[in-house]
TORKOL-4160 file (C-alpha; in steps of 0.2 Angstrom, whole numbers, padded with zeros to 4 digits, m for minus):
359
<pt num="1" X="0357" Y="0788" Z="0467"/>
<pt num="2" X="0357" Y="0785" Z="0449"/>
<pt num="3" X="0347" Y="0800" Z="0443"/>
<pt num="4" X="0363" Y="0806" Z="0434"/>
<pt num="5" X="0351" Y="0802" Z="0419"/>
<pt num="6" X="0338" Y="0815" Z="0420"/>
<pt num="7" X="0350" Y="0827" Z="0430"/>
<pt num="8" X="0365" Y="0829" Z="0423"/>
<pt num="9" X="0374" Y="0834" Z="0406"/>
<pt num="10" X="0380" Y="0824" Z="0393"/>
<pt num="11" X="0397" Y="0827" Z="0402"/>
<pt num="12" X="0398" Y="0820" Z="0421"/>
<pt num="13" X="0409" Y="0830" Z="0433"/>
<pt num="14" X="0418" Y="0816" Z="0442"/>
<pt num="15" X="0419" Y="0825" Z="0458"/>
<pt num="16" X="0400" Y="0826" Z="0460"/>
<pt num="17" X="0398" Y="0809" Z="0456"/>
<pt num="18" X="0410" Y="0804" Z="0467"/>
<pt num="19" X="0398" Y="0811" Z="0482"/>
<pt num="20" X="0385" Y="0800" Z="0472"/>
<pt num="21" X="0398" Y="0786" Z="0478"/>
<pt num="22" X="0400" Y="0791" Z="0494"/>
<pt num="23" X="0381" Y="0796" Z="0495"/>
<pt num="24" X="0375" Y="0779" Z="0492"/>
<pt num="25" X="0389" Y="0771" Z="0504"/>
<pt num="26" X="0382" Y="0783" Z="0518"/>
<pt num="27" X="0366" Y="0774" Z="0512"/>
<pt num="28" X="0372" Y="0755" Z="0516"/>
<pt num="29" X="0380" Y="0764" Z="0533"/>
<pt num="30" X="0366" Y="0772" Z="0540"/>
<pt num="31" X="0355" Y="0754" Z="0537"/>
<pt num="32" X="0371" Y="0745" Z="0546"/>
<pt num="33" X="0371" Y="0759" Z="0559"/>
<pt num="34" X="0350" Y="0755" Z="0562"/>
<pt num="35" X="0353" Y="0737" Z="0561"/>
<pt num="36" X="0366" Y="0735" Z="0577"/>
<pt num="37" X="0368" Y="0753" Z="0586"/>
<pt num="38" X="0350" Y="0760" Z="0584"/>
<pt num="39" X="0347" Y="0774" Z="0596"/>
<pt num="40" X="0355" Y="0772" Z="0613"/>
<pt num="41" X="0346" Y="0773" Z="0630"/>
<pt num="42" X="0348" Y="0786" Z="0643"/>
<pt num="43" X="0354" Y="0769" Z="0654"/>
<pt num="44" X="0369" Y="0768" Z="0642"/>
<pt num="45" X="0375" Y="0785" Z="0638"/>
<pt num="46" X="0377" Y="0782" Z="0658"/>
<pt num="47" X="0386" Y="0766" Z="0659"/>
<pt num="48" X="0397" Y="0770" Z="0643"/>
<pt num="49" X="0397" Y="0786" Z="0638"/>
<pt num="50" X="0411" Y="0786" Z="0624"/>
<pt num="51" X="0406" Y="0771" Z="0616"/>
<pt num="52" X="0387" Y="0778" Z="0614"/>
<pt num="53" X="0394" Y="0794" Z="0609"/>
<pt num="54" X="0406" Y="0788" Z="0598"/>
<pt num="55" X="0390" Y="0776" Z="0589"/>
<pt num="56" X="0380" Y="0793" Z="0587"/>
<pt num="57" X="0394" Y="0804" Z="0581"/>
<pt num="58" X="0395" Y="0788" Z="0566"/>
<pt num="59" X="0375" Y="0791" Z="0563"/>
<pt num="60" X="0380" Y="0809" Z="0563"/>
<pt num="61" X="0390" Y="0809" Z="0550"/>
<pt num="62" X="0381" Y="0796" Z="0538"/>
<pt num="63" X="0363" Y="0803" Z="0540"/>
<pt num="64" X="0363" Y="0816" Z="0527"/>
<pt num="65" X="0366" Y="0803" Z="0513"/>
<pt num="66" X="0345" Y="0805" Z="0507"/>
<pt num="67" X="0348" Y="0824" Z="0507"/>
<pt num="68" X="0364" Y="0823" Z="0497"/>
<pt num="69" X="0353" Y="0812" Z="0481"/>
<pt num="70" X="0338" Y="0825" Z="0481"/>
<pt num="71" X="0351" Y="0839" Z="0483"/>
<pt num="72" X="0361" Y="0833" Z="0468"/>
<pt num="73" X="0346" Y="0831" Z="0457"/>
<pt num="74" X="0342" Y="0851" Z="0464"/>
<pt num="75" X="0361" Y="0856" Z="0460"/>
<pt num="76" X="0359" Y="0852" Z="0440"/>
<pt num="77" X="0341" Y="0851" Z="0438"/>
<pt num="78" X="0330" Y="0836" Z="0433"/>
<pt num="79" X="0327" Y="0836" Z="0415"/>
<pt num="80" X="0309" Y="0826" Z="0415"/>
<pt num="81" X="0310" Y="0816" Z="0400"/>
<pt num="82" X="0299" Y="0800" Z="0393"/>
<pt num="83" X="0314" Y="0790" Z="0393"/>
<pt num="84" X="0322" Y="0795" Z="0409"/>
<pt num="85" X="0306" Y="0788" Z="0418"/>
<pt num="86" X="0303" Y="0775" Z="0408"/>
<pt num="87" X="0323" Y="0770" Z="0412"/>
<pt num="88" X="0322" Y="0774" Z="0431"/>
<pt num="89" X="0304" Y="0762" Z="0433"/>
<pt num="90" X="0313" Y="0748" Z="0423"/>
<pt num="91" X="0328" Y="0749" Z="0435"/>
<pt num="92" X="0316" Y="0750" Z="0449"/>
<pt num="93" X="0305" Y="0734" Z="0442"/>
<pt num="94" X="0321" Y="0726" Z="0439"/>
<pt num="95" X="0331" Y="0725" Z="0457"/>
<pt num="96" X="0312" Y="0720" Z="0464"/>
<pt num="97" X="0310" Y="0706" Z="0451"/>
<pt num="98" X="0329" Y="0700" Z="0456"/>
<pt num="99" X="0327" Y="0702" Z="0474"/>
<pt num="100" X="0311" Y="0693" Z="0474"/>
<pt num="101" X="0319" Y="0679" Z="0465"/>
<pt num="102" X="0335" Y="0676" Z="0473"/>
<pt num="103" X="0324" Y="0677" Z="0490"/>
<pt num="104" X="0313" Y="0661" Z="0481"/>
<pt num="105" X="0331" Y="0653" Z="0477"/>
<pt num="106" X="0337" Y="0653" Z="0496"/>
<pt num="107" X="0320" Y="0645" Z="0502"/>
<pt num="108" X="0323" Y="0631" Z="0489"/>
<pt num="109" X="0339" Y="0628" Z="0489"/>
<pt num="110" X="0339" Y="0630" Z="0510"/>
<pt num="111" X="0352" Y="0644" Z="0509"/>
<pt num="112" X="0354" Y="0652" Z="0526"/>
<pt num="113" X="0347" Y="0639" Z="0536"/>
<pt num="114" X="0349" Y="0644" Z="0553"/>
<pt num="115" X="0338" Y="0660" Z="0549"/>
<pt num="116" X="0320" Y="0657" Z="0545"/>
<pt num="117" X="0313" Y="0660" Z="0528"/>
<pt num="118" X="0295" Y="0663" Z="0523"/>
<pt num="119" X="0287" Y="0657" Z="0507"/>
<pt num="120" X="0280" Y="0671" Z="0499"/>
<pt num="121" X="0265" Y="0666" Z="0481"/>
<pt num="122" X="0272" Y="0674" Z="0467"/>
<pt num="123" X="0257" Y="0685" Z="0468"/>
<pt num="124" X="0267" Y="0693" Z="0481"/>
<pt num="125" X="0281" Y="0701" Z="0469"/>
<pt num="126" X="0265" Y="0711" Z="0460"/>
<pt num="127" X="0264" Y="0721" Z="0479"/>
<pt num="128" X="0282" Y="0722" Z="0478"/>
<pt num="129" X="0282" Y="0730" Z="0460"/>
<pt num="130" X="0266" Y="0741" Z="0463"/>
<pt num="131" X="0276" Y="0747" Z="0481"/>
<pt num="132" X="0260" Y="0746" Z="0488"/>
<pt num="133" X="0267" Y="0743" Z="0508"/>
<pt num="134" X="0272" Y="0762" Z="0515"/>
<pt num="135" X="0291" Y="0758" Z="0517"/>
<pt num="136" X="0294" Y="0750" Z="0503"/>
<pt num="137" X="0307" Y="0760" Z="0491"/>
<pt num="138" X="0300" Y="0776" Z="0499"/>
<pt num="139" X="0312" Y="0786" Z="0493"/>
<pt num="140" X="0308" Y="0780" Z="0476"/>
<pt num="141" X="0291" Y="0784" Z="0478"/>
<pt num="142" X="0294" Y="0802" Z="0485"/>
<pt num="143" X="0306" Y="0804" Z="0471"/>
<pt num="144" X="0295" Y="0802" Z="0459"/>
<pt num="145" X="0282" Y="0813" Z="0462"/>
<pt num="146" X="0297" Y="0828" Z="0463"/>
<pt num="147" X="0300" Y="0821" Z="0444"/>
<pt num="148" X="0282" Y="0823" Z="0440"/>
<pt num="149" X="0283" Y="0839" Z="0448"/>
<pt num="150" X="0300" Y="0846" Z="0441"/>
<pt num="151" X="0294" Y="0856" Z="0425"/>
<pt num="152" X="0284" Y="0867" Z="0436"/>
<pt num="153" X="0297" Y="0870" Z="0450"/>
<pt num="154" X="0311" Y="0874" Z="0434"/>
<pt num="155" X="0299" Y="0884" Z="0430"/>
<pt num="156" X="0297" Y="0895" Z="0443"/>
<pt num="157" X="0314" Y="0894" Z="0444"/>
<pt num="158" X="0317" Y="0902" Z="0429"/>
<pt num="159" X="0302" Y="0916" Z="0430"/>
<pt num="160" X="0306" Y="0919" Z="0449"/>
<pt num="161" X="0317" Y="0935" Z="0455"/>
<pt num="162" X="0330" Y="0929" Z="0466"/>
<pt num="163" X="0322" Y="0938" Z="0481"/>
<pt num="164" X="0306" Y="0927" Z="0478"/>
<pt num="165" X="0316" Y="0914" Z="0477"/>
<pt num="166" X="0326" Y="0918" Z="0494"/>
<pt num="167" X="0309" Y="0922" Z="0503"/>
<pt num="168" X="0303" Y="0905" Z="0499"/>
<pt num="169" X="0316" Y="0898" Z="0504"/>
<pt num="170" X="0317" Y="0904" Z="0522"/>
<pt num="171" X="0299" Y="0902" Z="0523"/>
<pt num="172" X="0301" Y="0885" Z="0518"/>
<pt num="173" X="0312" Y="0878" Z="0529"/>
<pt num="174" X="0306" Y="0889" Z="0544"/>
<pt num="175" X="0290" Y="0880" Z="0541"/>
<pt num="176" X="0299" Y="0862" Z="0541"/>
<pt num="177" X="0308" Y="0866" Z="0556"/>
<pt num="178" X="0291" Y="0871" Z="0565"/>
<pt num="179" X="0279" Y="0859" Z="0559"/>
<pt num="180" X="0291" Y="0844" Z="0553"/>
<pt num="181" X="0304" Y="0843" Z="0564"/>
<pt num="182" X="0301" Y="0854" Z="0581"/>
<pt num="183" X="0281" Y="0849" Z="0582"/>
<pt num="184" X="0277" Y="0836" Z="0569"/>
<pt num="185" X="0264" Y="0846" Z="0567"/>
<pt num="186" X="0261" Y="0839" Z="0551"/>
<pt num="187" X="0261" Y="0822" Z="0544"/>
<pt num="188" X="0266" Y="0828" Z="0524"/>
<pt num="189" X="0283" Y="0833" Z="0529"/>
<pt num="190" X="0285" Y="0816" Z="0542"/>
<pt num="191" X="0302" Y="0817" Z="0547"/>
<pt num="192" X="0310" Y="0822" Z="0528"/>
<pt num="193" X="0304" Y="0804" Z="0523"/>
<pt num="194" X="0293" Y="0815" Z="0509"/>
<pt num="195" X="0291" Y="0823" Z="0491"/>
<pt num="196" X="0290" Y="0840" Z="0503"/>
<pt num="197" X="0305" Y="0840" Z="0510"/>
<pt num="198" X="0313" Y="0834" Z="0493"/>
<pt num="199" X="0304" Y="0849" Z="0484"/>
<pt num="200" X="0313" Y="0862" Z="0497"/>
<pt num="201" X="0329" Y="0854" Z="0495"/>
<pt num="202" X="0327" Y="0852" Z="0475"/>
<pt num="203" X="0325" Y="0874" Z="0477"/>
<pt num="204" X="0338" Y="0874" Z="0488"/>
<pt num="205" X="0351" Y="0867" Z="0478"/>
<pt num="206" X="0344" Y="0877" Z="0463"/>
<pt num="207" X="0345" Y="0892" Z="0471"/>
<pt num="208" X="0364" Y="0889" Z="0478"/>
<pt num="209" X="0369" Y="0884" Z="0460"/>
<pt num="210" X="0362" Y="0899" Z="0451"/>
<pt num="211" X="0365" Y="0912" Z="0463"/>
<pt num="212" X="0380" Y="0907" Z="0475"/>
<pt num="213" X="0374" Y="0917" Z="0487"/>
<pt num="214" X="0388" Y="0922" Z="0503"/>
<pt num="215" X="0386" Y="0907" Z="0511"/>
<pt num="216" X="0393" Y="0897" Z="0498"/>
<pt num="217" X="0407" Y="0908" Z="0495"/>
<pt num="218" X="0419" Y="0900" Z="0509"/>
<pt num="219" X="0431" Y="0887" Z="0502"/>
<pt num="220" X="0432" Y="0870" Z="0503"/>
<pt num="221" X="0440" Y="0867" Z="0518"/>
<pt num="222" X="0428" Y="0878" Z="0528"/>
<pt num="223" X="0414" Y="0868" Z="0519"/>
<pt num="224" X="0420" Y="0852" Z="0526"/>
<pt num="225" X="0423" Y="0860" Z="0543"/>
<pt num="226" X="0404" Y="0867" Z="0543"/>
<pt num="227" X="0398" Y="0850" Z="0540"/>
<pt num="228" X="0409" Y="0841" Z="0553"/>
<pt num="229" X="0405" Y="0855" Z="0565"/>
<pt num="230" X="0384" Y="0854" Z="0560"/>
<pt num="231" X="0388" Y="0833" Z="0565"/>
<pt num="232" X="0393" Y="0838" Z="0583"/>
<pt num="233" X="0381" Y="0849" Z="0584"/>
<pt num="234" X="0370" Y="0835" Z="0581"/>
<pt num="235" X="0378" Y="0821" Z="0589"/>
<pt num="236" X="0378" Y="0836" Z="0605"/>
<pt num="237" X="0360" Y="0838" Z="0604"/>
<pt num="238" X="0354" Y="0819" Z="0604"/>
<pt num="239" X="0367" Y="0814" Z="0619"/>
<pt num="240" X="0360" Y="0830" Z="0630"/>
<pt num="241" X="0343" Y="0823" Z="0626"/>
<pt num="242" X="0348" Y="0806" Z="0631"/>
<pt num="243" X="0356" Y="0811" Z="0646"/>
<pt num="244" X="0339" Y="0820" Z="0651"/>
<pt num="245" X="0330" Y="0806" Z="0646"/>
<pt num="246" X="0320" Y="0811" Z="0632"/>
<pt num="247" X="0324" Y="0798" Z="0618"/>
<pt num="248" X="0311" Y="0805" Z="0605"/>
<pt num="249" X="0320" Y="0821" Z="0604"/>
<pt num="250" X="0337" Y="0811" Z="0604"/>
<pt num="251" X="0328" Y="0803" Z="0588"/>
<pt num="252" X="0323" Y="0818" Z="0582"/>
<pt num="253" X="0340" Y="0825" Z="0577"/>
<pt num="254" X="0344" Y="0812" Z="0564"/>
<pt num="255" X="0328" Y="0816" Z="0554"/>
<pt num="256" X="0331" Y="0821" Z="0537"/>
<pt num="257" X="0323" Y="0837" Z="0539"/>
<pt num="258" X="0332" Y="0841" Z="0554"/>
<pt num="259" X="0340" Y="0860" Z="0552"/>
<pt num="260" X="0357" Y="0854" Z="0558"/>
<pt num="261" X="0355" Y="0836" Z="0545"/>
<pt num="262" X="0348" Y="0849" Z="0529"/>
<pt num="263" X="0366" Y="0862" Z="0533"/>
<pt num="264" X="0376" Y="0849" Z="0536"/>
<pt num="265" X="0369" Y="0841" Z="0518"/>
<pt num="266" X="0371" Y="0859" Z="0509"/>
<pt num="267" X="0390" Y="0860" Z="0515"/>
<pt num="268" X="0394" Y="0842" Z="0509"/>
<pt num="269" X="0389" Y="0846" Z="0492"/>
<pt num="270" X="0397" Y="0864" Z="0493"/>
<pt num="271" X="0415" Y="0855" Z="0497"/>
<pt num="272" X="0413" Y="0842" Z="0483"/>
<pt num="273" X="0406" Y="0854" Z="0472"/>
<pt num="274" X="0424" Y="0865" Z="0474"/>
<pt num="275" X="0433" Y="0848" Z="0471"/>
<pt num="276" X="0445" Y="0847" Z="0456"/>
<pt num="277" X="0445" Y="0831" Z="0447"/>
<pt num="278" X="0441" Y="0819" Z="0434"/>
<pt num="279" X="0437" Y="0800" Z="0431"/>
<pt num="280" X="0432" Y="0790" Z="0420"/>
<pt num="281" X="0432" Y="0775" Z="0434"/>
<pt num="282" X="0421" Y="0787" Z="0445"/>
<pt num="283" X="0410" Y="0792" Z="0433"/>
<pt num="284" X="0407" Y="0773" Z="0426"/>
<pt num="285" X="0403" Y="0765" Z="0445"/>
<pt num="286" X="0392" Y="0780" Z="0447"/>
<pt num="287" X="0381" Y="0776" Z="0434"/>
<pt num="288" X="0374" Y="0760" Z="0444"/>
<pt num="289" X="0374" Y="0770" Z="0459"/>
<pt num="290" X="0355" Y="0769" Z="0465"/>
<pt num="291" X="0357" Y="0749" Z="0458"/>
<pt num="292" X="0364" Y="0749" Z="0475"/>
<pt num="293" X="0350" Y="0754" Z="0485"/>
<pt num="294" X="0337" Y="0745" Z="0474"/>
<pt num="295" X="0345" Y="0730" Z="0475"/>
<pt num="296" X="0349" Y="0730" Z="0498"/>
<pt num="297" X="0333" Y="0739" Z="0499"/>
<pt num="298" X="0322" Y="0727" Z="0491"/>
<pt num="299" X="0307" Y="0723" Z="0500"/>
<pt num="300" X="0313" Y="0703" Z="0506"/>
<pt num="301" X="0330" Y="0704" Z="0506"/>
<pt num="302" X="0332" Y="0722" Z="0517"/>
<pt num="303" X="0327" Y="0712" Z="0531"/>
<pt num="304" X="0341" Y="0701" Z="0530"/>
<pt num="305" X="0354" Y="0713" Z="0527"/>
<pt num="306" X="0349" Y="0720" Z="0543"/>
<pt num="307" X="0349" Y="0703" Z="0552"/>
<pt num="308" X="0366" Y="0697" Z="0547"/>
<pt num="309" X="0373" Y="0715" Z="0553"/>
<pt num="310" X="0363" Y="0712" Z="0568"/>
<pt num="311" X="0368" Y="0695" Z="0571"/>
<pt num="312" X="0387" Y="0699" Z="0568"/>
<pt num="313" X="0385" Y="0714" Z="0581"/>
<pt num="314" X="0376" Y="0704" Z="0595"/>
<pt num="315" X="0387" Y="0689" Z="0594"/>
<pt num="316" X="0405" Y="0694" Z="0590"/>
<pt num="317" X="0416" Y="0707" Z="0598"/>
<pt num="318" X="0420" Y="0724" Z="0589"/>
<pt num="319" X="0434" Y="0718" Z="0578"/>
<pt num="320" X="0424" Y="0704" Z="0570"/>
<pt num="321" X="0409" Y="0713" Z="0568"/>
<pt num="322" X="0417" Y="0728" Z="0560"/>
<pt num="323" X="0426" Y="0717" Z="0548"/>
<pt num="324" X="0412" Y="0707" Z="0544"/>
<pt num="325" X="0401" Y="0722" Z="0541"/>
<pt num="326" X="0414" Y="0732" Z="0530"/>
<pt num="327" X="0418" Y="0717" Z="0520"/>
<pt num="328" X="0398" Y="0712" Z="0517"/>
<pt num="329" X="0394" Y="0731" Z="0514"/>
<pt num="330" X="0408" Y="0730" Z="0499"/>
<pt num="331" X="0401" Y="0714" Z="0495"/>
<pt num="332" X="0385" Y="0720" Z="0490"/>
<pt num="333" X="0390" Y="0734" Z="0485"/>
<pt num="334" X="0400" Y="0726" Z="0470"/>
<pt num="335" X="0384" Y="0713" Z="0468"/>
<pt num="336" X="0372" Y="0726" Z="0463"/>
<pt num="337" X="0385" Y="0735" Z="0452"/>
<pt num="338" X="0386" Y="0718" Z="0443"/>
<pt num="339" X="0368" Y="0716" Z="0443"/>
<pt num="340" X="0365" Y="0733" Z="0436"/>
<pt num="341" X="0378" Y="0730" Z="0421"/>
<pt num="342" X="0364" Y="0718" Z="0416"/>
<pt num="343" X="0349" Y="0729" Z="0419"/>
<pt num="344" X="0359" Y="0741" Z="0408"/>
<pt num="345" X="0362" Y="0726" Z="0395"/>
<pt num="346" X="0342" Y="0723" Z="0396"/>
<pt num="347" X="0334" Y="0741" Z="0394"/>
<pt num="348" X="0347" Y="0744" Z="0380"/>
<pt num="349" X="0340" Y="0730" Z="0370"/>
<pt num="350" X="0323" Y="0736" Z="0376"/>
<pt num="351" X="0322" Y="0754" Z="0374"/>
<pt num="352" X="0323" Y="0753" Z="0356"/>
<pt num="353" X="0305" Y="0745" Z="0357"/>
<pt num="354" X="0297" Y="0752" Z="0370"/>
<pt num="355" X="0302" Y="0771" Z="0366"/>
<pt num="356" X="0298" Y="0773" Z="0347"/>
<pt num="357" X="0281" Y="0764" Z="0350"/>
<pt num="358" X="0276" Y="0778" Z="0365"/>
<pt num="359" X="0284" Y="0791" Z="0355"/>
């Protein structure tokens, strides 16, 4: 997402930021993949085994698209400044005051008839600001807390000997394994959708960047090949759990603080991190990278860009509804890179202001 801001220097590597890309395309997938496949029953693994495979190997691949923003931010290191916040809550405040009003405009103007529409008081877009409901921009919520938190981790980054470091690490994610992902035995870590998990793989990705420890001393290819081998694996585990009939566990290996979902994430970044290339193209539709979760995420219109996928995959054949689904994902993804050219054009007019009176 677009925290190249307070992560990055003033020089952007294109191929980083062309995972950013991808990142946030995986994001606009793995809501498609929810909206029509969601998890398949033990009843259809049975009756069509390849075409329920096939739907969890795609949910495979996608689902590490959370860990690749948090572990982009851990590879260069969140710089927590006034004006990066300041930027990232405008962004934020921005999409929910756009999506809130486009949602008023297709009530009035009866767009999208044959769906139903609920009027929402303009008292409403203060709940939608605040993110007062659980899932609402949880990620932004969960992000923000890790920037609060950065100075202290860089710190102990920097004052940490690398077998600290290491220890903490494996301690870490042995703990996530047991208690968020094996047990749930705790309700902090929930499934990775948390500032915890983010914090572990913030560390992580610090620790791989500073140190290059052995693991990250294959080459790319063998990078890719890990991460494609860590989606089997995954895609394995959830149909054996199907077959056997036990769907939680089946759910369970696409959470985001799954072991094989957190490797499969570190190798992703690895590869593209070994990628030779620059763009000034790649770099500039990067910037409004995050726009594009902010602006499909927003709290009225996520539902519908669930529906219309869902629609499309319940009433058309697979041709169809993969051509509409590719075209409407592209769709809105060039809609909130527009939008987000004027959100850029508004907080350059504004930033003057707002920073030298709080500086």
């Amino acid at each position: 997402m677009n925290f190249h801001q307070h992560t990055q220097s003033f020089t952007r590597d294109s191929n980083m930021e062309l995972l950013r890309i991808v990142a946030m395309v995986l994001v606009l997938v793995v809501h498609a993949c929810d909206a029509s496949f969601g998890a398949p029953a033990k009843m259809q693994i049975a009756e069509t085994p390849l075409i329920s495979t096939v739907k969890l190997f795609m949910e495979s691949i996608v689902i590490v698209c959370v860990n690749l923003f948090v572990l982009l931010s851990g590879w260069y290191g969140i710089k927590a400044k006034k004006n990066s916040l300041l930027k990232l809550l405008f962004q934020v405040v921005f999409f929910v005051i756009v999506g809130f009003v486009i949602y008023k405009l297709m009530i009035i103007n009866e767009i999208f008839s044959f769906v139903h529409l609920s009027d929402l008081p303009v008292s409403a877009l203060l709940f939608n600001i605040l993110l007062v409901d659980f899932w609402d921009y949880w990620f932004v919520k969960a992000y923000l807390l890790l920037f609060i938190l950065s100075p202290m981790l860089n710190t102990f980054v920097e004052n940490v000997s690398r077998e600290q470091f290491k220890t903490l690490l494996i301690g870490f994610f042995i703990f996530q394994t047991a208690y968020g992902w094996l047990f749930e035995g705790v309700f902090y870590i929930y499934k990775g959708y948390s500032t915890i998990s983010f914090i572990g793989l913030y560390l992580l990705a610090r620790y791989v960047k500073i140190y290059r420890p052995r693991i990250a001393h294959f080459n790319k290819y063998h990078d890719l090949l890990i991460y494609l081998f860590c989606t089997l694996m995954t895609t394995g585990f959830a149909v054996v759990m199907l077959k056997v009939g036990n769907k939680d566990w089946a759910q369970a290996a696409f959470y985001y603080c799954s072991p094989l979902v957190v490797i499969a994430s570190l190798y992703l970044v690895l590869f593209f991190s070994k990628i030779k290339i620059h763009s000034q193209f790649i770099n500039t539709i990067a910037v409004s990278a995050f726009a594009v979760y902010l602006f499909h995420c927003q709290s009225q219109l996520f539902h519908y860009y669930k529906m219309f996928i869902s629609q499309w995959y319940n009433n058309s054949n697979i041709i169809v509804f993969l051509s509409y689904t590719i075209l409407f994902i592209i769709a809105v993804f060039i809609a909130s890179l527009l939008l987000d050219k004027v959100r850029i054009i508004c907080w350059n007019a504004l930033s003057k202001h707002i920073v030298n009176k709080i500086s």
